[in-house]
N, C-alpha and C positions, 0 to 999 in steps of 0.2 A: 492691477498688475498681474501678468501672467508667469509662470512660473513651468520651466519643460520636464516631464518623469523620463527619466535615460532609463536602460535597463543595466541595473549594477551587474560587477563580475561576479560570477556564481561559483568560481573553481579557478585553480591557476593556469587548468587547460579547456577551460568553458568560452569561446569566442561569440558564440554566439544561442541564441535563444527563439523558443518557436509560442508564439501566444494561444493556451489552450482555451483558458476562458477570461473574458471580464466579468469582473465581480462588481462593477459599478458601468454605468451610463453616462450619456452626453445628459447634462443638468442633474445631476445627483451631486449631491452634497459630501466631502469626505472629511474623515479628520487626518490628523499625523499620527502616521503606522498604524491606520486603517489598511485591511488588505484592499487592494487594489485590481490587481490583475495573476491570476496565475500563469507561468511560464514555462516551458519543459526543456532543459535540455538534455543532451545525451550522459549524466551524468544522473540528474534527479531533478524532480516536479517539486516547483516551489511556488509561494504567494510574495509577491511582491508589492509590499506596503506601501503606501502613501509617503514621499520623505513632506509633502507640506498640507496646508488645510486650506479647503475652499472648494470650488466648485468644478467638476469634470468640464471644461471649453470643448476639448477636439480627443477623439479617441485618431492616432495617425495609424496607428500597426493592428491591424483584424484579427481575427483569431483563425487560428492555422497557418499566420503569415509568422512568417521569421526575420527576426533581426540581429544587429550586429550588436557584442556591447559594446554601451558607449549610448546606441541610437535610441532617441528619441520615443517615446512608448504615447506617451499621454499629454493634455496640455492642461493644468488647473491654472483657475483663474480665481481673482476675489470673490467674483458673483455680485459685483454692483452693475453690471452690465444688464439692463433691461431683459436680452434676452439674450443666449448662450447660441453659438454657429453649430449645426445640424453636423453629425460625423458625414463623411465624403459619401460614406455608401447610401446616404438616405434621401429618397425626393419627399419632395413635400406639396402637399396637395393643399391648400387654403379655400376654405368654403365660405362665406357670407352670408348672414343669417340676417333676414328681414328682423325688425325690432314688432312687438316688442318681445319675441321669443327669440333664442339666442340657438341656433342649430350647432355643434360640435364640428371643428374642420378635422379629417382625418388624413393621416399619412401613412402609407405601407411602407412598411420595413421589409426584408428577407426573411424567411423564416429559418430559424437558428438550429443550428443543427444539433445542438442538446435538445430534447426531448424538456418540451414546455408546455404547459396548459392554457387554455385562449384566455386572451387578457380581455376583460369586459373594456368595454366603451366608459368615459369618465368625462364628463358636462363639463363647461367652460360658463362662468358666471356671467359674462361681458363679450360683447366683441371683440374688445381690446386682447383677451388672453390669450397666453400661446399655444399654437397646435400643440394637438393631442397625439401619442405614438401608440397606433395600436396593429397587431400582426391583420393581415388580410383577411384570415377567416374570422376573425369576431365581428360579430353584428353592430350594427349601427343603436343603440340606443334613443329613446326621443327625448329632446330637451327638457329640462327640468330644472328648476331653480335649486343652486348651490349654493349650503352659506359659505363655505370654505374659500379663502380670497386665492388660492395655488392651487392648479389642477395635480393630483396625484393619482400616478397608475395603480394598479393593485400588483400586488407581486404572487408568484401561484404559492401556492398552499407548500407547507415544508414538509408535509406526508404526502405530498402527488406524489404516487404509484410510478409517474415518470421520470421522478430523480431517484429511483433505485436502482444499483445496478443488479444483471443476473448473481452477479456472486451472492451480494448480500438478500436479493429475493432464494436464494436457493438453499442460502442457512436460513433465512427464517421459516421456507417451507417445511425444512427439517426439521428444527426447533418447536413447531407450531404456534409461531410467533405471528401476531393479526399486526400488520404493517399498517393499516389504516388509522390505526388509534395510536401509532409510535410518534413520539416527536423525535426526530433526528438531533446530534450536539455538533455534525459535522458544518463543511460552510454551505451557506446560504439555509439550512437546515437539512443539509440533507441528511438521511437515516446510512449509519456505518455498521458495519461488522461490531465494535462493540455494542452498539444500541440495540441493535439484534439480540447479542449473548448477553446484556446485562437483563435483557427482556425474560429471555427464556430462565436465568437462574431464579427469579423472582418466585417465588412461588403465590398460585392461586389457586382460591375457593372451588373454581370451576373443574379446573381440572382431575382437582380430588374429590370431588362430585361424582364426577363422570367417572372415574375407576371405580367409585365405589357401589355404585346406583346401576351401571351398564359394566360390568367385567367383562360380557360377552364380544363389547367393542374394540376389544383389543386385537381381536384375530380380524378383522373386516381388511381387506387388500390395501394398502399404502396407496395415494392416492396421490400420481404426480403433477406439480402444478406446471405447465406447458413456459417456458421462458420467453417473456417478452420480443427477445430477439429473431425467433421463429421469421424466416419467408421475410428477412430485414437485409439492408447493406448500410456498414459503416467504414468511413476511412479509418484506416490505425492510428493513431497516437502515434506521438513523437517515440514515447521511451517503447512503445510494442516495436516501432519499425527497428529502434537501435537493437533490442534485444534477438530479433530476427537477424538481421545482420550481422550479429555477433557469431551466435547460434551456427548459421553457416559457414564464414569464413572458419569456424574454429572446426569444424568438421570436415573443413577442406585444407585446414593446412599446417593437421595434425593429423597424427593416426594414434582413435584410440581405443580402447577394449576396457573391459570391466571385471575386476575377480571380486567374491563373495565371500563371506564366511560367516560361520553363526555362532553366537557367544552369548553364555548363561551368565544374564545379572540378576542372579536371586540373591546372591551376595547384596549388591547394591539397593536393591528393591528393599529388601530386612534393613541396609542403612538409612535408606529413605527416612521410611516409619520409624524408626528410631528416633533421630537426629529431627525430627522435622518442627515440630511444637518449638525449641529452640533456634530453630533457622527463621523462623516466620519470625520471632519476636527478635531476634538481632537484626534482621534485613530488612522485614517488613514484605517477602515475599518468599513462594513454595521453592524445594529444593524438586528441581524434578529429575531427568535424566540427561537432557541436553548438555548440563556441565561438564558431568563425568564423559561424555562423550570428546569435549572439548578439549579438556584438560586433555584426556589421555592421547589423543590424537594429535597433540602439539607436543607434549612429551616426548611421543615417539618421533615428531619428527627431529628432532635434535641428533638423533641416532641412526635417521635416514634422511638427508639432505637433501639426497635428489629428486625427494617428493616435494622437497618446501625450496623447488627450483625454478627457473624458465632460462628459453634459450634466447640468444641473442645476436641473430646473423648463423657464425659459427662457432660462438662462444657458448658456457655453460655460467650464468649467473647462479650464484651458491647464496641464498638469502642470510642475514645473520640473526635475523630474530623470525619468530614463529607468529605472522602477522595473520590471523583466520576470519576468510569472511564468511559470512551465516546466510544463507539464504532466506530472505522474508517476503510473505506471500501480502500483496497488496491488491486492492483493487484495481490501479492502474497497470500492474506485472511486475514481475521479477526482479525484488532490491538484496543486494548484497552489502551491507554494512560491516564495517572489520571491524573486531578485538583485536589488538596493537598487545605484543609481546604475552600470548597466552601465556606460553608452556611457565612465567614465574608469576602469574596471579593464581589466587584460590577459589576455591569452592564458590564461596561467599563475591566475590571481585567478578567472576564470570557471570554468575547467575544473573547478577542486578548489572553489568553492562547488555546482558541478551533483551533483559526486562524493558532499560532506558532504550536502548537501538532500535526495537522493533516496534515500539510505541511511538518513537519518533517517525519511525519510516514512513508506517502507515498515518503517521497526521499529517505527513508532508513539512515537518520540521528539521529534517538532517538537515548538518552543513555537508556541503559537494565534495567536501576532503574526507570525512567519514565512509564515504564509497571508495577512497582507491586507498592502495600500498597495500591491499590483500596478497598473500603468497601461499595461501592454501582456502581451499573453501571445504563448509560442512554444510548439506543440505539435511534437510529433517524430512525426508521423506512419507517417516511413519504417521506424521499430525493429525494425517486423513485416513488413516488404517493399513495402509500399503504396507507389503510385507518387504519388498524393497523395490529399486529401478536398475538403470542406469544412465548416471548423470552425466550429463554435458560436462565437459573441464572448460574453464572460464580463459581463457589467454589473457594474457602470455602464464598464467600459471600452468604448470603440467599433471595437477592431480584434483581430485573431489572426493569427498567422502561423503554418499548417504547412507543413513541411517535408519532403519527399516522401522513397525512399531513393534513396542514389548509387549509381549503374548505372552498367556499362561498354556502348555503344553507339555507334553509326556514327552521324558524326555531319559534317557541311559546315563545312571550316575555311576561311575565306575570308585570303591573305594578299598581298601586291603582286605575286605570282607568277599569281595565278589561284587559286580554287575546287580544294579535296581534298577526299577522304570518307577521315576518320580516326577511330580508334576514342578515345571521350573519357568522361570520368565525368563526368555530366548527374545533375541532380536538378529535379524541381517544384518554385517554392515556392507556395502556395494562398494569398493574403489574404482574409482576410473579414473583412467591414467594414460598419459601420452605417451606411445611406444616410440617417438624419437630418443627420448630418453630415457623413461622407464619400461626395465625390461618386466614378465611375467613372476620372475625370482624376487625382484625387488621389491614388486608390490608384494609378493605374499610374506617375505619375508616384513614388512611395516606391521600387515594387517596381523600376523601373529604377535606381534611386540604388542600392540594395541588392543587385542581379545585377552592375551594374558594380564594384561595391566586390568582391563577391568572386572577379569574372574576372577584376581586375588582380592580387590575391591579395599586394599589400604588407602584407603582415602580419609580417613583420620585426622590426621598431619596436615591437609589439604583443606579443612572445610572453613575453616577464619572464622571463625564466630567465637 
């Protein structure tokens, strides 16, 4: 008995879906909520599990094809079937092997446009057995007796140097992370951004060899490894081409500018260290600065409205709670997941929803409602050193806040004694803001409410622990 995989609704306003990769084959075996196929739509990239158990019949929807929800993705069957119908895109070539050697019948496939290693040739015991699927460049192998009564392909290796992306080859160039010897946790194995950084904090023998044995090697010219992608063409992805589209239409049918200002958290930095040995052991994770950014930027918007606004035709919608999305930096691009009513959670309640949200982003486990009802965003610009930007505002919201990074710098402390130059921890913060509604006054007057909150640094009262 066969059994149809639709593709579920993904969102209340998700109609439809684009197949980025199958994670399974025509005769591959699955279980129920195995992943099955990942999907992209313009809200977020998910994996779409198995709802039954049994055998892949017909793959109907390609990958880079789109479908409606509702339609039909996949066709699993029991697998009592002799043998399983070939998917629509594949010919099949059947050879016949004189007895008493048994030659392998071969069929090409397309070659896939993920970035795949050649699949050897795999011996068929009998005449009887079914074609073998192998990409056109691998070689024919010569027949050879199999004890194994089922031909199985080989699947490539889950450190091929060709399932890494540039991002993640580009921290572990930094890192000096040897990607060859990594096993990846992500799917199919492949190597992530944490396998990377959990790699590099690990400490080894070698390395402290080499500082100690050659000190001299530390001045030798940084040495960059050349990205894969070099002299290459790929099509965009679903969520690149939406974020591109977004990106423009919001720069074409907003007008917007950007003000700056720089604020001393050595206040905060001294709270950190303080406070922190206690935050770890209630939470179970660091207090860093992105809270206090968070808090205080939703706070403020309670006092200024028109940032935590968007317009509507000719209307002025006036949000009533302080909904903040964070920008998260993914391999596939640019996720926004919201914290729902900051400005009355704490320290403690921020920290470990930024912790859970961005974990999920990047595994590809948000739900699609976790991405909307944002009414203000905060980008962290500084993650990568930047001292700041300025950011895109996200529609229909009319503001953004990045965050530049904390620096230790010389800096004019003014106190009833007189003017000092003391060393202090400074950060940017960058507003950008839509000048339909917000004017130049407006924004400086938020960003000063927001600089002063976090130089007096009571945050005390705020931390939940």
């Amino acid at each position: 008995m066969s059994e149809n995989v639709v593709l579920p609704a993904l969102g209340e306003s998700v109609t439809e879906g684009t197949v980025t990769r199958w994670l399974k084959k025509v005769g591959d075996t699955v279980a129920v909520d195995e992943p099955l196929v990942e999907v992209s739509t313009d809200k977020v990239d998910t994996e779409i599990p198995s709802p039954f158990a049994g055998v892949v019949e017909q793959i109907l929807v390609q990958e880079d094809e789109t479908v409606e929800v509702g339609g039909v993705l996949a066709v699993i069957g029991s697998g009592d079937e002799a043998a399983a119908p070939a998917a629509p895109a594949v010919q099949e070539t059947v050879a016949e092997a004189p007895a008493p050697v048994v030659e392998p019948a071969v069929v090409e496939t397309p070659v896939a446009a993920a970035p795949v290693a050649a699949t050897p040739v795999v011996e068929t015991p009998a005449p009887a057995a079914a074609p073998v699927y192998v990409p056109p460049t691998a070689p024919v192998a010569p027949a050879a007796p199999v004890a194994a009564p089922v031909a199985q392909v080989a699947q490539p290796h889950s450190t091929d140097p060709g399932y890494v992306t540039p991002l993640v080859r580009k921290l572990a160039s930094e890192t000096g992370v040897d990607l060859s010897g990594l096993n990846g946790t992500g799917v199919g194995g492949r190597i992530r951004k944490d396998d990377v950084i959990a790699a590099a904090s690990a400490p080894t023998a070698a390395v402290s060899n080499a500082a100690s044995v050659a000190p001299a090697a530390s001045a030798a010219a940084v040495q960059v490894e050349a990205s894969a992608l070099r002299g290459t063409t790929e099509s965009m992805s679903r969520l690149r081409k939406v974020l591109a589209e977004r990106a423009v239409a919001s720069m074409q049918q907003s007008a917007q500018l950007t003000t700056v200002v720089e604020v001393d958290v050595t206040k905060i930095a001294a709270m950190r260290s303080k406070v922190q040995p206690a935050f770890v052991a209630a939470t179970g994770g660091k207090l860093n600065f992105m809270p206090f950014f968070t808090l205080a930027a939703a706070e403020a918007l309670k006092a200024h409205p028109k940032l935590n606004a968007s317009i509507d035709g000719e209307n002025i919608v006036y949000h009533a709670s302080e909904n903040i999305s964070f920008a998260v930096d993914t391999e596939r691009g640019l996720l926004t997941p919201v914290i729902r009513d900051a400005s009355t959670l704490t320290l403690a309640q921020i920290a470990m929803q930024i912790a859970d949200l961005a974990s999920r982003t990047r595994e590809n486990k948000l739900k699609p409602d976790e991405l909307g009802g944002g009414t203000f965003t905060l980008t962290n610009t500084g993650s990568r050193g930047a001292l700041f930007d300025t950011p895109v505002v996200f529609l229909p919201q009319v503001a953004i806040l990045g965050t530049g990074v904390v620096s230790k710098r010389a800096a004019v402390v003014s106190t009833p004694e007189g003017d000092s130059i003391a060393v202090r921890s400074m950060v940017y913060l960058a507003l950008s803001y839509d000048h339909r509604l917000v004017d130049g006054a407006d924004a400086s007057r938020y960003l000063v409410d927001v600089k002063t909150r976090l130089e007096e640094a009571n945050f005390v009262p705020n931390l939940g622990i």
